[in-house]
C-alpha positions as CSV (number, residue, x, y, z in Angstrom):
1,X,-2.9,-14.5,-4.3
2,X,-4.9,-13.3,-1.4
3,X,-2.3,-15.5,0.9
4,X,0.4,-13.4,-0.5
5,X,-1.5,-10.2,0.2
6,X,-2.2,-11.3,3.8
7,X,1.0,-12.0,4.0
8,X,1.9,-8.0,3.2
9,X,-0.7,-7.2,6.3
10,X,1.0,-9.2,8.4
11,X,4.6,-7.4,7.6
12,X,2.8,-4.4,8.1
13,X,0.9,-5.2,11.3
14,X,4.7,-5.9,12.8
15,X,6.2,-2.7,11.3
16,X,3.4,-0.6,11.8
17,X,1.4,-1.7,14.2
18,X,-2.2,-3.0,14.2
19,X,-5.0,-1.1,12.5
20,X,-1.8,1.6,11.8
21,X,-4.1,2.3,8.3
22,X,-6.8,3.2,10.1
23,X,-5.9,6.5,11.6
24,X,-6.4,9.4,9.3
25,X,-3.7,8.4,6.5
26,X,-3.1,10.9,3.7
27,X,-4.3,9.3,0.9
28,X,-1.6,9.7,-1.7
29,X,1.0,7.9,1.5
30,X,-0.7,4.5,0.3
31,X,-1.4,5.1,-3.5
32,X,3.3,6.5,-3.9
33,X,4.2,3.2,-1.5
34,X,1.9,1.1,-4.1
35,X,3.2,2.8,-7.0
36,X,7.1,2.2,-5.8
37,X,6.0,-2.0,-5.5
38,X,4.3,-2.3,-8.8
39,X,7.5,-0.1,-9.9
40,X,10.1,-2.3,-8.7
41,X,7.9,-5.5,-10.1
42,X,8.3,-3.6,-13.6
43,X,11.5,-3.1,-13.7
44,X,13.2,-6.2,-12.8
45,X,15.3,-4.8,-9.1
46,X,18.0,-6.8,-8.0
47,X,15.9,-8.4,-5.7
48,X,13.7,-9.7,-8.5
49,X,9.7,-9.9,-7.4
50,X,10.1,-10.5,-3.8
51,X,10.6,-7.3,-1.5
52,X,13.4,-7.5,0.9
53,X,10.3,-8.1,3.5
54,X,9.7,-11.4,1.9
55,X,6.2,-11.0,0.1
56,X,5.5,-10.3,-4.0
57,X,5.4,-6.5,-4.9
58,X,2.4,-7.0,-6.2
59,X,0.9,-8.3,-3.1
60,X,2.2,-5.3,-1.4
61,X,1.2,-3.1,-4.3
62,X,-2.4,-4.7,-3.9
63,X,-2.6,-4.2,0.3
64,X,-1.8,-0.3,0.0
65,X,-5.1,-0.2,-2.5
66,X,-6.9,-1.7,0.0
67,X,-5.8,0.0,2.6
68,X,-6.6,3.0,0.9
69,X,-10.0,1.9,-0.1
70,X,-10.6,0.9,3.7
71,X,-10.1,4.8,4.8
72,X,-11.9,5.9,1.8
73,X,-14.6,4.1,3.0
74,X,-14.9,4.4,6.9
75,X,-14.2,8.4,6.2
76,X,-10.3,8.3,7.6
77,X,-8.2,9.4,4.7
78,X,-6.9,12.9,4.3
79,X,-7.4,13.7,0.9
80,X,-4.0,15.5,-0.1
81,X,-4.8,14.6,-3.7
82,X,-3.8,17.5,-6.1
83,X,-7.2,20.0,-6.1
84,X,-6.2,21.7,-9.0
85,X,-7.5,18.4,-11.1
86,X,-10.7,18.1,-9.6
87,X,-12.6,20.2,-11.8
């Protein structure tokens, strides 16, 4: 499992860039692209479980978590969560 979600780091390294999640990402950027992976796992796309970038939804699903963790972490997300919930 954690081959396949290196495998969704590397993708993004060559689309994005290197360290790309690193510079002061709004948080909910990571937590919609996850959403739309574990989405099209669910419901069975014409591509099946594989995303046309070659790795498992899930995997892909799994790296934006982490990648939002990361800048969560180190203090480089923007938090553009909706504030009228936090109460």
């Amino acid at each position: 499992a954690l081959l396949e979600v290196a495998k969704a780091f590397t993708h993004g390294r060559s689309k994005y860039g290197l360290f790309n999640y690193s510079q002061n990402m709004e948080v909910l950027r990571y937590i919609d692209a996850g959403d739309r992976h574990k989405n099209q796992f669910l419901t069975f796309k014409d591509e099946g479980d594989i995303d046309e970038s070659g790795v498992h939804h899930l995997a892909l699903q799994a790296a934006n978590a982490l990648m939002a963790l990361d800048a969560i972490l180190t203090g480089k997300i923007v938090d553009n969560r909706n504030k009228v919930y936090n109460k």
